[in-house]
N, C-alpha and C positions, 0 to 999 in steps of 0.2 A: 639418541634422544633429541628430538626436536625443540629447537630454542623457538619462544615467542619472538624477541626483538632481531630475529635472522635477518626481516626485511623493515623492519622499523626503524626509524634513525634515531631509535632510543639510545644505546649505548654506544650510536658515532658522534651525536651531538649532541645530547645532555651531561655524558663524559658519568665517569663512573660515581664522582661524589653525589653528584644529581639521582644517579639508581639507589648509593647507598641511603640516603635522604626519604627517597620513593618507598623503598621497603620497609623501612622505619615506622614511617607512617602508615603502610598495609600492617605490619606487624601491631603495632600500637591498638589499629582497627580491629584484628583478627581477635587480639589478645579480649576486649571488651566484649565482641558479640561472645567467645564462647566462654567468658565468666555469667554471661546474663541466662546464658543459654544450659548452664552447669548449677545455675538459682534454681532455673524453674524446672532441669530436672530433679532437685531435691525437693522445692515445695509445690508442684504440679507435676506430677512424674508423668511423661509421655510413655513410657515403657519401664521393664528393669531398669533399675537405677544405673546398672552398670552398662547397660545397652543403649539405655538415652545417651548416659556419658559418651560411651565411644560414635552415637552418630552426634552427637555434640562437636566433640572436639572433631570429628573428619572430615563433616561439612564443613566448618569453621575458619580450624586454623589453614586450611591452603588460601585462604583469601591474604594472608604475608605475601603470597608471593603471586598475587594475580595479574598485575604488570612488567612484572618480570620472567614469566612462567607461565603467560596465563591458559595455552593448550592444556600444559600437564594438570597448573594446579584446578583448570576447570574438569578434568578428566576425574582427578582424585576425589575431589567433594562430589560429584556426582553417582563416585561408586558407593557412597555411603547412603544413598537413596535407597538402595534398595531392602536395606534393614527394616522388616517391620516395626510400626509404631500404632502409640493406639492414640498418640495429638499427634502435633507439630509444633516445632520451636516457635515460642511469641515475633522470633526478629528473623523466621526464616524466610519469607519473602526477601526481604531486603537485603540478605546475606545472599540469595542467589541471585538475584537485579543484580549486585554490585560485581557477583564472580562472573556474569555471564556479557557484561556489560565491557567489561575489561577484555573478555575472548572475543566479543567480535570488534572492538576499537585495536587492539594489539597487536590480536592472535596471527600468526605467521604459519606456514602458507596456508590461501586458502582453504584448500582441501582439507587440510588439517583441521580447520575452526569447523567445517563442514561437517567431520566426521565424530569431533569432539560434541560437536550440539547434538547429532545424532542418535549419541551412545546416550544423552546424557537424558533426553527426549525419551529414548526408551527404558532409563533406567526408571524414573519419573512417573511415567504408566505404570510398570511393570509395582512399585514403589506404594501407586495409588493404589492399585488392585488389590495388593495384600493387606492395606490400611482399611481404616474402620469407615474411609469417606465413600461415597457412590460413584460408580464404576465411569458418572459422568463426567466427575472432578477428573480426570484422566486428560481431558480436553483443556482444562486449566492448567494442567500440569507442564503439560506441553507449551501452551503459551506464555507461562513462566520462564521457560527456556528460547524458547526463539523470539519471544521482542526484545527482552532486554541487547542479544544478539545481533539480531537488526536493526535496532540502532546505532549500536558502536559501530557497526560497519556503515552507517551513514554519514555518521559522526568522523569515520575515518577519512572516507571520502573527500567529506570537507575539508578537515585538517590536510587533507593531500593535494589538494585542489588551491587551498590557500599558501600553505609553502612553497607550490610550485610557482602561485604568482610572486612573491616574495622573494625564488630564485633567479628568477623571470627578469623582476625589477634589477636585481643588483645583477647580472648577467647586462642587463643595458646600459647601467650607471658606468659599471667596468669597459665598455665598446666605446661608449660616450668619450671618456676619460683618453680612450685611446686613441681613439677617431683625434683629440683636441690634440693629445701630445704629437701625433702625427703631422697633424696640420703644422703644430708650430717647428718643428722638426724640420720640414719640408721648407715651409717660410726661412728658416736660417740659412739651409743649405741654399737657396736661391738667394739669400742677402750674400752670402760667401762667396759663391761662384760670379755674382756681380761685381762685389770687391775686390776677388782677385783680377777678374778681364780687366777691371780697371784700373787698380793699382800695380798690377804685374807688369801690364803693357807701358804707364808711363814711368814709372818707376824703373824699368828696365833701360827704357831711354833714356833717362836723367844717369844713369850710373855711365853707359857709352858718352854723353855731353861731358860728364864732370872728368871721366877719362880726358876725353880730347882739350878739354881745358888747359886740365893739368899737365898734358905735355905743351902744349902751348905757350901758356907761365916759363914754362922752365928754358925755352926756346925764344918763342917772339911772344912775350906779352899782349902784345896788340893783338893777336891772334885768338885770345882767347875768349873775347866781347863776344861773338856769334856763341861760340856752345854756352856761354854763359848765358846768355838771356832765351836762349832755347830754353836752358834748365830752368829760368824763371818762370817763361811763357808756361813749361809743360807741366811744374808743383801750382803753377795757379789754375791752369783747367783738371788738374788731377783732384786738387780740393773744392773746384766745382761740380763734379760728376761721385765724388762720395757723398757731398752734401744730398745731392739727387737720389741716392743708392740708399743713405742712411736717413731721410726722408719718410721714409715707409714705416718707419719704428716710431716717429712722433705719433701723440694721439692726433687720431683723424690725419696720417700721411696718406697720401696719394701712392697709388703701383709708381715703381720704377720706369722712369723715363729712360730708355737705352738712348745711347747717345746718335746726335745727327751727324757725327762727321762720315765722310763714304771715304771708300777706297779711296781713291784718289787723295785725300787730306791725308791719310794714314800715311798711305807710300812715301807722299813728299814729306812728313816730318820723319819717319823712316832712312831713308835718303838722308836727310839733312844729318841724323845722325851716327851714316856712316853706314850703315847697311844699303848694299846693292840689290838690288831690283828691278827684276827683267816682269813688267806686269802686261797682259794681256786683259782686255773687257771685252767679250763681246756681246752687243745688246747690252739691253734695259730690265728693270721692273717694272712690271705693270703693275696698275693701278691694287691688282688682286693678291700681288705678290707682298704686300708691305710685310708683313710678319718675316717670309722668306729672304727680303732683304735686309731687317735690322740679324734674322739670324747668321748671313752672310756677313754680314759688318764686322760682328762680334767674332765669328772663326778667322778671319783673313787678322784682324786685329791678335788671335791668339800664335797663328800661325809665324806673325812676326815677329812676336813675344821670342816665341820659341826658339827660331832662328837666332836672334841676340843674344838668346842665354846659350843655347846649346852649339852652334855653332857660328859663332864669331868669326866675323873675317867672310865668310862664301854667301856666296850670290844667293840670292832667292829668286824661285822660277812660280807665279803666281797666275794662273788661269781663273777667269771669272765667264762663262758663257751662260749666258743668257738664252731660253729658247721659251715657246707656248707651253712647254708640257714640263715646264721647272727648271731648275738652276742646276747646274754644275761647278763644284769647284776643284783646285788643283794648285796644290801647293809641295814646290819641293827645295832644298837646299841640300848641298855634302856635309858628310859630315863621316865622323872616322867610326862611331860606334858599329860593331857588327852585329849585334843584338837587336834585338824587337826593344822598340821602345816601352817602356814601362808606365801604364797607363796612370797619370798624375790626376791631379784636378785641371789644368789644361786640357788635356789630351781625353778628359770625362765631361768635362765641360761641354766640346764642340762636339761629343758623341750625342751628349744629352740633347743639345739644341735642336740638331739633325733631326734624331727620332722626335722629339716633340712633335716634328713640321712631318714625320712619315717618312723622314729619310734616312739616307744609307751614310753610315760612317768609316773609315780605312784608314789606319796610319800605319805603314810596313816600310823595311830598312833592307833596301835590296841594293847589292853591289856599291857601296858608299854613298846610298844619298837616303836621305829620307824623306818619307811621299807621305802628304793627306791627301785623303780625295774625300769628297764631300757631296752628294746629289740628293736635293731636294725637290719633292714632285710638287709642281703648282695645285692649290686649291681652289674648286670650283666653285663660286661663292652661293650661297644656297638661294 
């Protein structure tokens, strides 16, 4: 048996109180026309009394279930057409507009509504012909049955055509939403990954100063005035470049200023505190490279990070070449793990940078040392 709402979003999104509701009120309908219609076969008899009765109640009562049924129950009142009469019901117009209106707004699937108007087209004729009207009313008959028809199916259209934009809209509202949570998503992780290059890195030297202090104190006291105001100098450019980083969250902040110090500042407060440092430059940035030298800044900066945490004590071997067709870098120290390093926010950080700029990223742990390499191609400015 063929359901009407098979393809209709009747019972996926009116939900079933909404159908029980619906039928009540078809019900309610159905119940009036075939009392009015069961009057005037007693005091205007269309036929035997018992024969008006029965097309009374057949056309009638399927109008309960015309929205929830409405192939079948336009199929049903339609067989009852074909009973001769010598009238017609005073409301039966209106009882067939309302069942045939419902089949084509409802009816599931087409072919179905197609075949149901059809049958019902010819019951209709068939209907006329044996009744007491002229064999022309046949043509009325029929168009009894197919406008009401053809409108519900225009009427669906709409209805279809408007929920689509309706899905449409919240389908974008929801991308919208998304798109927004993304952006700000995005903006954190790049406040993050600034915060840590820059708190990692001075923070990491402040722990080596306070180290060498403290053996200092315990030793020669006098000895410990240099690491100690290292550690001053480096907690006051540290809380000057968060300011800079966290900057960007006041209303109306400015992008993130990466910081102006180059290699060379880095190496020597590096050195100063304690880490060795074999550094090689060769060449310059050009004018075209700026982007590719603050992202150079930032990796040589994590690269050292790293070494202080992870291996303590061994030399770092740092390569910076410079050439026309972009940058290379090359960063190694020993170190005792045997394993592939485990990619952190460091070691994601200076991958992310890279690709930004279209470059290549490498961090591998071969025969006790561990190696970045880093190649950035120049940009040709448009």
């Amino acid at each position: 048996m063929m359901r009407g709402p098979g393809a209709v979003p009747y019972c996926s999104t009116v939900g079933l109180v909404e159908r029980l509701r619906t039928t009540r009120l078809d019900a309610g309908l159905a119940l009036v026309f075939t009392a009015v219609g069961l009057i005037q076969v007693v005091v205007a008899p269309i036929a035997h009394v018992a024969i008006g009765a029965l097309f009374v109640v057949g056309s009638t009562v399927p109008l309960a279930w015309r929205r929830t049924f409405p192939v079948e129950a336009a199929v049903v009142a339609a067989a009852f057409w074909a009973i001769p009469l010598d009238g017609f019901p005073f409301l039966g117009f209106v009882v067939v507009i309302l069942q045939f209106f419902a089949l084509g707004q409802l009816g599931e699937p087409g072919r179905a509504v197609a075949l149901a108007a059809f049958a019902a087209c010819v019951t209709a004729v068939v209907g006329t012909l044996l009744g007491p009207e002229a064999p022309i009313a046949a043509v009325s008959a029929v168009l009894i049955v197919v406008a009401p028809v053809t409108a519900g199916r225009v009427v669906r259209r709409e209805q279809r055509q408007k929920q689509a934009l309706v899905d449409l809209a919240r389908e974008l509202a929801a991308e919208r939403r998304r798109a927004e949570e993304a952006a700000v998503g995005a903006e954190r992780a790049r406040i993050a990954q600034e915060l840590h290059d820059v708190v990692g890195h001075e923070v990491t030297l402040m722990a080596i100063q306070a180290e060498a202090a403290a053996a200092a104190l315990a030793v020669a006291p006098e000895r410990a005035v240099a690491p100690i105001e290292a550690i001053r100098s480096t907690a006051h450019r540290t809380l000057t470049e968060m300011r800079g980083v966290l900057g960007v969250l006041a209303p109306g902040g400015q992008a993130v200023s990466p910081s102006d110090e180059d290699i060379d500042s880095m190496v020597a407060r590096a050195r100063q505190a304690g880490i060795s440092c074999d550094v090689s430059i060769v060449g310059g940035p050009t004018p075209e490279q700026t982007s590719s030298s603050l992202a150079v800044n930032r990796i040589v900066r994590e690269c050292l990070t790293n070494a202080a945490r992870h291996a303590a004590g061994q030399a770092v071997a740092l390569e910076v070449r410079w050439r026309p067709g972009g940058v290379d870098v090359r960063c190694a120290n020993r170190t005792d793990a045997r394993l592939p390093a485990v990619p952190g926010r460091g070691l994601t950080g200076m991958r992310h940078r890279a690709e930004l700029l279209d470059g290549t990223f490498e961090a591998t742990t071969v025969g006790g040392c561990f190696e970045v390499r880093v190649s950035i191609p120049a940009r040709v400015a448009p």
